[in-house]
C-alpha positions in Angstrom: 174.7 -120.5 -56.6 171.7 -118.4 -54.9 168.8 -118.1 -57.2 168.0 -114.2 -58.2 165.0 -114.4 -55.2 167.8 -115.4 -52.8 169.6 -112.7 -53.9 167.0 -109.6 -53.7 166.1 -110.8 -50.4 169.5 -111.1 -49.3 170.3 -107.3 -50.5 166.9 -106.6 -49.0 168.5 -107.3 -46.2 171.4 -105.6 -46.1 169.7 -102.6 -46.6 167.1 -102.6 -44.0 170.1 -103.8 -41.8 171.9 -100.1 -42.9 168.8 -97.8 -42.5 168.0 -99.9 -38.9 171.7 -98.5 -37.8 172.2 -95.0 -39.6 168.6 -93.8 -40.5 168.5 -92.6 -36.8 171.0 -90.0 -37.3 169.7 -89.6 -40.7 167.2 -85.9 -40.8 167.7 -84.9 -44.4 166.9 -86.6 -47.9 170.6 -85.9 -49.0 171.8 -88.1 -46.5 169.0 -90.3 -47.0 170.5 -90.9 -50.3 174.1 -91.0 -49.7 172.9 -94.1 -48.0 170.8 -95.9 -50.1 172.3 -94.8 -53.7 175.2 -96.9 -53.4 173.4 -99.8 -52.0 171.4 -100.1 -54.6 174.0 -99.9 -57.3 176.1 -103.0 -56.0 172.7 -104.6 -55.9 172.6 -103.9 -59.8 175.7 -104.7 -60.2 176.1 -108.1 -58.6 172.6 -109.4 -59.8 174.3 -108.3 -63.7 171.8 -105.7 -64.1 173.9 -103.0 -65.7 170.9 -100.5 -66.1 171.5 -96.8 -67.0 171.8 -95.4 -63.3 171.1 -91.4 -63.5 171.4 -89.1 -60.9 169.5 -86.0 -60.3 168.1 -86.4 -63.6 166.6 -83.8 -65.7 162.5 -83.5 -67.0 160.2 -81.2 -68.3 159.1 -80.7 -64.3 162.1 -81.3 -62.5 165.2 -83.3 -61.7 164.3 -87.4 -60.7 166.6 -88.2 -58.1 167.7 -92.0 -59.5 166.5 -93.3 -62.6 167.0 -96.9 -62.9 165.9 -97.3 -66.6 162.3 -97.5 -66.4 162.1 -97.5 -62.8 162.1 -94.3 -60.8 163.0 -93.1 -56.6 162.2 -90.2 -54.8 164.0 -89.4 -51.7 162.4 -87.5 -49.3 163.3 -86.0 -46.3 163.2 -89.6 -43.2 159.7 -89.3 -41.8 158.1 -86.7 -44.2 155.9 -89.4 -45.9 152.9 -90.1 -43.6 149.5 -91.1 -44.6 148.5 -91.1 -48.3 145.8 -88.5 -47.9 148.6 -85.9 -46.0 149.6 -83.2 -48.3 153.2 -83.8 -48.4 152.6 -87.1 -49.3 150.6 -86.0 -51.9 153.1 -84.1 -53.5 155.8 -86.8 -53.3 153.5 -89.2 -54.8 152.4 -86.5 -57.4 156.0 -85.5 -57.9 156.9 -89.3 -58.8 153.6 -89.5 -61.1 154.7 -86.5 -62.9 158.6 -88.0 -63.8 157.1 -91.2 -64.7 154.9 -89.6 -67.1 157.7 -87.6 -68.5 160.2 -90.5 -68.4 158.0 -92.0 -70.9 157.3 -89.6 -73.3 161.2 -88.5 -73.2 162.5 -92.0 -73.8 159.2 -93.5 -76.0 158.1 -95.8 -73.7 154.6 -96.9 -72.9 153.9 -95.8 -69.2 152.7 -98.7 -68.3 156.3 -100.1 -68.6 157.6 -98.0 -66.0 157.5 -97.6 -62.5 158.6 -95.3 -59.4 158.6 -95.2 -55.6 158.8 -91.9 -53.0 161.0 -93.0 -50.1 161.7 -91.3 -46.7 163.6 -94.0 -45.2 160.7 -95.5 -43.0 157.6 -95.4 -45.5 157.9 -96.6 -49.4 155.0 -95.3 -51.8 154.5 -97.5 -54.3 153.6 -95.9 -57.8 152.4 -97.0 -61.3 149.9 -97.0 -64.1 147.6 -99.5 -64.8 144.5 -100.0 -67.3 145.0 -96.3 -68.3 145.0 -94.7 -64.9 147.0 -94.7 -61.7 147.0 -97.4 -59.9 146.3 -96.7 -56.3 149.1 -96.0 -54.1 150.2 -98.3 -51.5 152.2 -96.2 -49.0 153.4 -99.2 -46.7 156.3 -98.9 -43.7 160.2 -99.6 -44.7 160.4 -103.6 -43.8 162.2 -106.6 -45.4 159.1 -107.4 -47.1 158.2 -103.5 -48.6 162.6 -103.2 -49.5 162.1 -106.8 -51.6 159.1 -105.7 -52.7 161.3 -102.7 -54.0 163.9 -104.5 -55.3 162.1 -106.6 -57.6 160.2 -103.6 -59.4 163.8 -102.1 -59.7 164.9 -105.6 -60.7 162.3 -106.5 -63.5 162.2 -102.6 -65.0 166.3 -102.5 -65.1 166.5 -105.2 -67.2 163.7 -104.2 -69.9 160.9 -106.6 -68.5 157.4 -105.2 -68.2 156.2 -104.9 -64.5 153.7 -107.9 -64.7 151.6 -109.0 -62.2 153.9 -111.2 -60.5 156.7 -109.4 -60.8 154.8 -106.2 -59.0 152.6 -108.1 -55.8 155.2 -111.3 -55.2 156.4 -109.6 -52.0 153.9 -107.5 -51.3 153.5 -107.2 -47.6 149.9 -107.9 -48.0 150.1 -110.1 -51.4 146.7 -111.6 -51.5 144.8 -108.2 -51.2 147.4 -106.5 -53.7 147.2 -109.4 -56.4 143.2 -109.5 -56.7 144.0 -105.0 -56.8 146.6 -105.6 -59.8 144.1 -108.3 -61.7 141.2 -106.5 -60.6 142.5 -103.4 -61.9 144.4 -104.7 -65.1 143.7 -104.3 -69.0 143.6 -108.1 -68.9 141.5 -110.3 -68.4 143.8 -112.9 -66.3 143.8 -115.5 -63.6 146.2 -114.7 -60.7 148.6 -117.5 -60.5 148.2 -120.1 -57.5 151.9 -119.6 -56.2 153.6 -116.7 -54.8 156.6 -117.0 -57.6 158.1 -114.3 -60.0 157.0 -116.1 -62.9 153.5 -115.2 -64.7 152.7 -117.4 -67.4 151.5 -115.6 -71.0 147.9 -116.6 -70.4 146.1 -113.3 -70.3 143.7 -112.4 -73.3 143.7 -108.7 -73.7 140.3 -106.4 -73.5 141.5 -103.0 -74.3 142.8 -103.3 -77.4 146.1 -101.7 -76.8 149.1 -102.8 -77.6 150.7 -102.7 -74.3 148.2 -105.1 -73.4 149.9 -108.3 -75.4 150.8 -111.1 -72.7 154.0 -111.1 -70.6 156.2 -114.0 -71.3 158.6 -115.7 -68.1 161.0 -113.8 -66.2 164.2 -115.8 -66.2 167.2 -115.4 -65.0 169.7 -115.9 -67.5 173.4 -117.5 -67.5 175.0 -113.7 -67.0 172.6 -113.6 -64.4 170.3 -110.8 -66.4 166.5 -111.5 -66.3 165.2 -111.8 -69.4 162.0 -112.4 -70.9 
Protein backbone atom coordinates (compact mmCIF):
# COMPACT_ATOMS: atom_id res chain seq x y z
CA UNK A 1 0.00 0.00 0.00
CA UNK A 2 1.63 3.58 -1.03
CA UNK A 3 2.84 5.37 2.01
CA UNK A 4 0.90 8.92 2.54
CA UNK A 5 4.29 10.68 0.73
CA UNK A 6 3.61 8.40 -2.19
CA UNK A 7 0.31 9.45 -2.20
CA UNK A 8 0.64 13.50 -2.06
CA UNK A 9 3.22 13.19 -4.68
CA UNK A 10 1.16 10.98 -6.75
CA UNK A 11 -1.95 13.55 -6.53
CA UNK A 12 0.68 16.14 -6.94
CA UNK A 13 0.87 14.81 -9.95
CA UNK A 14 -2.20 14.55 -11.28
CA UNK A 15 -2.82 17.89 -10.73
CA UNK A 16 0.11 19.55 -12.40
CA UNK A 17 -0.72 16.98 -15.21
CA UNK A 18 -4.47 18.86 -15.35
CA UNK A 19 -3.37 22.55 -15.07
CA UNK A 20 -0.32 21.50 -17.89
CA UNK A 21 -3.44 20.52 -20.30
CA UNK A 22 -6.38 23.00 -19.37
CA UNK A 23 -4.73 26.05 -17.58
CA UNK A 24 -3.94 27.25 -21.21
CA UNK A 25 -7.49 27.91 -21.95
CA UNK A 26 -8.01 28.80 -18.42
CA UNK A 27 -8.21 33.19 -18.16
CA UNK A 28 -10.44 33.61 -15.18
CA UNK A 29 -10.19 32.47 -11.36
CA UNK A 30 -13.67 30.79 -11.58
CA UNK A 31 -12.49 28.47 -14.03
CA UNK A 32 -9.28 28.31 -12.27
CA UNK A 33 -11.29 26.78 -9.55
CA UNK A 34 -13.72 24.62 -11.24
CA UNK A 35 -10.47 22.85 -11.92
CA UNK A 36 -8.62 22.58 -8.98
CA UNK A 37 -11.63 22.34 -6.29
CA UNK A 38 -12.52 18.97 -7.09
CA UNK A 39 -9.05 17.80 -7.33
CA UNK A 40 -8.34 18.56 -4.32
CA UNK A 41 -11.35 17.08 -2.60
CA UNK A 42 -10.72 13.38 -3.99
CA UNK A 43 -7.20 14.09 -2.70
CA UNK A 44 -8.94 14.52 0.80
CA UNK A 45 -10.90 11.97 0.37
CA UNK A 46 -8.70 9.07 -0.70
CA UNK A 47 -5.84 10.06 1.82
CA UNK A 48 -9.13 9.73 4.73
CA UNK A 49 -8.82 13.24 5.41
CA UNK A 50 -12.48 14.13 5.80
CA UNK A 51 -11.83 17.88 6.68
CA UNK A 52 -14.71 20.48 6.68
CA UNK A 53 -14.37 21.68 2.93
CA UNK A 54 -16.18 25.33 2.70
CA UNK A 55 -16.74 27.08 -0.23
CA UNK A 56 -16.83 30.75 -0.72
CA UNK A 57 -16.78 31.02 2.87
CA UNK A 58 -17.89 33.92 4.88
CA UNK A 59 -15.45 36.52 7.36
CA UNK A 60 -15.47 39.62 8.89
CA UNK A 61 -13.59 40.92 5.43
CA UNK A 62 -14.77 38.75 2.88
CA UNK A 63 -15.68 35.39 1.45
CA UNK A 64 -12.37 32.66 1.50
CA UNK A 65 -12.66 30.84 -1.49
CA UNK A 66 -11.87 27.04 0.16
CA UNK A 67 -11.34 26.53 3.64
CA UNK A 68 -9.83 23.22 4.35
CA UNK A 69 -10.07 23.34 8.23
CA UNK A 70 -7.18 25.35 9.16
CA UNK A 71 -5.75 25.62 5.91
CA UNK A 72 -6.87 28.37 3.48
CA UNK A 73 -6.71 28.99 -0.89
CA UNK A 74 -7.10 31.86 -2.77
CA UNK A 75 -7.83 31.67 -6.39
CA UNK A 76 -6.79 34.23 -8.47
CA UNK A 77 -7.26 35.15 -11.85
CA UNK A 78 -4.02 32.49 -14.07
CA UNK A 79 -1.08 34.86 -14.30
CA UNK A 80 -2.16 37.71 -11.95
CA UNK A 81 0.35 36.73 -9.23
CA UNK A 82 3.82 38.08 -10.33
CA UNK A 83 6.54 39.12 -8.09
CA UNK A 84 5.99 39.54 -4.36
CA UNK A 85 6.66 43.30 -4.35
CA UNK A 86 3.76 43.76 -7.37
CA UNK A 87 0.66 45.26 -6.02
CA UNK A 88 -1.72 42.66 -6.98
CA UNK A 89 0.25 40.33 -5.40
CA UNK A 90 0.17 42.26 -2.53
CA UNK A 91 -3.32 42.26 -2.17
CA UNK A 92 -3.72 38.49 -2.76
CA UNK A 93 -1.17 37.79 -0.23
CA UNK A 94 -2.76 40.51 2.10
CA UNK A 95 -6.20 39.19 1.23
CA UNK A 96 -5.08 35.57 2.48
CA UNK A 97 -3.31 37.19 5.68
CA UNK A 98 -6.48 38.83 6.49
CA UNK A 99 -8.91 35.34 6.36
CA UNK A 100 -6.26 33.53 8.22
CA UNK A 101 -6.34 36.02 10.92
CA UNK A 102 -10.07 35.89 10.96
CA UNK A 103 -10.35 32.12 10.54
CA UNK A 104 -8.64 32.05 13.82
CA UNK A 105 -10.40 34.24 15.90
CA UNK A 106 -13.88 32.89 14.38
CA UNK A 107 -13.05 29.26 15.15
CA UNK A 108 -10.53 29.84 18.44
CA UNK A 109 -7.63 28.80 17.04
CA UNK A 110 -4.13 30.01 17.67
CA UNK A 111 -2.94 31.48 14.15
CA UNK A 112 -0.06 29.84 14.22
CA UNK A 113 -2.01 26.60 13.58
CA UNK A 114 -3.32 27.71 10.39
CA UNK A 115 -2.16 28.22 7.12
CA UNK A 116 -3.19 29.61 3.50
CA UNK A 117 -1.91 29.90 -0.05
CA UNK A 118 -2.96 32.57 -3.11
CA UNK A 119 -2.96 30.59 -6.38
CA UNK A 120 -3.19 31.79 -10.04
CA UNK A 121 -2.58 28.53 -11.52
CA UNK A 122 1.25 29.12 -12.47
CA UNK A 123 2.55 30.90 -9.12
CA UNK A 124 1.62 29.56 -5.38
CA UNK A 125 2.19 32.17 -2.41
CA UNK A 126 2.89 30.54 0.38
CA UNK A 127 1.41 32.16 3.68
CA UNK A 128 1.77 31.77 7.49
CA UNK A 129 2.64 33.12 10.95
CA UNK A 130 5.42 32.41 12.73
CA UNK A 131 7.12 33.64 16.18
CA UNK A 132 4.31 36.31 16.26
CA UNK A 133 4.64 37.79 12.80
CA UNK A 134 4.31 36.83 9.22
CA UNK A 135 6.48 34.66 8.01
CA UNK A 136 7.89 35.90 4.77
CA UNK A 137 6.18 34.94 1.68
CA UNK A 138 7.56 32.58 -0.67
CA UNK A 139 5.80 33.21 -4.06
CA UNK A 140 7.41 30.21 -6.07
CA UNK A 141 6.14 28.89 -9.85
CA UNK A 142 3.28 26.06 -9.98
CA UNK A 143 5.73 22.65 -10.28
CA UNK A 144 5.50 19.18 -8.86
CA UNK A 145 7.58 20.23 -6.11
CA UNK A 146 5.56 23.82 -5.10
CA UNK A 147 1.84 21.40 -5.73
CA UNK A 148 3.47 18.71 -2.99
CA UNK A 149 4.68 21.26 -1.17
CA UNK A 150 0.87 22.38 -1.13
CA UNK A 151 -0.49 19.34 -0.50
CA UNK A 152 1.21 18.54 2.58
CA UNK A 153 0.28 21.97 4.40
CA UNK A 154 -3.30 21.09 3.24
CA UNK A 155 -2.60 17.58 4.45
CA UNK A 156 -1.07 18.19 8.04
CA UNK A 157 -3.76 21.37 8.81
CA UNK A 158 -6.91 19.05 7.53
CA UNK A 159 -6.26 16.57 9.93
CA UNK A 160 -5.75 18.91 13.16
CA UNK A 161 -1.79 18.66 13.18
CA UNK A 162 0.09 21.87 13.73
CA UNK A 163 2.18 23.02 10.61
CA UNK A 164 5.71 22.06 12.10
CA UNK A 165 8.70 22.50 10.61
CA UNK A 166 8.85 19.53 8.75
CA UNK A 167 5.69 19.32 7.77
CA UNK A 168 5.88 23.09 6.14
CA UNK A 169 9.81 22.94 4.17
CA UNK A 170 9.87 18.89 3.33
CA UNK A 171 9.11 19.71 -0.30
CA UNK A 172 10.07 22.95 -0.53
CA UNK A 173 11.54 23.66 -3.90
CA UNK A 174 14.48 25.13 -2.29
CA UNK A 175 14.29 23.04 1.26
CA UNK A 176 17.69 23.81 2.66
CA UNK A 177 17.29 27.70 2.37
CA UNK A 178 13.45 27.43 3.63
CA UNK A 179 14.33 25.07 6.67
CA UNK A 180 17.23 27.33 8.26
CA UNK A 181 14.12 30.46 7.42
CA UNK A 182 11.40 28.31 9.48
CA UNK A 183 14.14 27.49 12.45
CA UNK A 184 15.70 30.66 12.06
CA UNK A 185 12.54 32.38 12.30
CA UNK A 186 10.63 30.05 14.90
CA UNK A 187 9.56 30.54 18.68
CA UNK A 188 11.82 27.50 19.25
CA UNK A 189 14.81 26.97 19.84
CA UNK A 190 15.26 23.67 17.62
CA UNK A 191 17.66 21.72 15.52
CA UNK A 192 16.51 21.14 11.89
CA UNK A 193 16.35 17.47 11.48
CA UNK A 194 19.18 15.72 9.19
CA UNK A 195 16.62 14.05 6.79
CA UNK A 196 14.20 15.45 4.42
CA UNK A 197 11.11 13.37 6.10
CA UNK A 198 7.67 14.55 7.47
CA UNK A 199 8.45 13.55 10.77
CA UNK A 200 9.90 16.18 13.44
CA UNK A 201 10.81 14.75 16.57
CA UNK A 202 9.43 16.75 20.03
CA UNK A 203 12.80 18.08 20.71
CA UNK A 204 12.42 21.80 20.66
CA UNK A 205 12.60 23.78 24.12
CA UNK A 206 10.40 26.73 23.84
CA UNK A 207 11.66 30.64 24.30
CA UNK A 208 8.58 32.58 24.14
CA UNK A 209 6.67 31.41 26.66
CA UNK A 210 3.54 30.79 24.75
CA UNK A 211 1.57 28.14 24.77
CA UNK A 212 1.58 27.48 21.19
CA UNK A 213 5.08 27.08 21.54
CA UNK A 214 4.91 23.41 23.37
CA UNK A 215 6.71 20.69 21.05
CA UNK A 216 5.13 18.98 18.11
CA UNK A 217 4.89 15.33 18.50
CA UNK A 218 5.22 12.66 15.02
CA UNK A 219 3.01 12.84 12.14
CA UNK A 220 1.72 9.43 11.54
CA UNK A 221 -0.32 8.00 9.34
CA UNK A 222 -2.78 6.00 11.00
CA UNK A 223 -4.66 2.59 10.10
CA UNK A 224 -7.78 4.70 8.42
CA UNK A 225 -5.12 6.43 6.72
CA UNK A 226 -5.73 9.87 8.85
CA UNK A 227 -2.47 11.50 10.17
CA UNK A 228 -2.44 11.92 13.50
CA UNK A 229 -0.18 13.22 15.99
Amino acid sequence: MPTPRERIREWSRKIQRALDTKLPQTESEAVLRRLVAPLLEQFCHELGLNPSVRSEYTLATGRADAVFNRFVIEYERPGSLKAVSDRATQLSIGQVKRYIEELAQKERHQVERLAGVAFDGHQLAFVRWVNRQWAEVELVPVTLDSVERMLTWLTGLASGTALTPEISVATSPSSRGARNRFYNGSSKRCKPPSNNTMHWSASCSSSGGSSSTKPSTTLRPSAAGRWSP
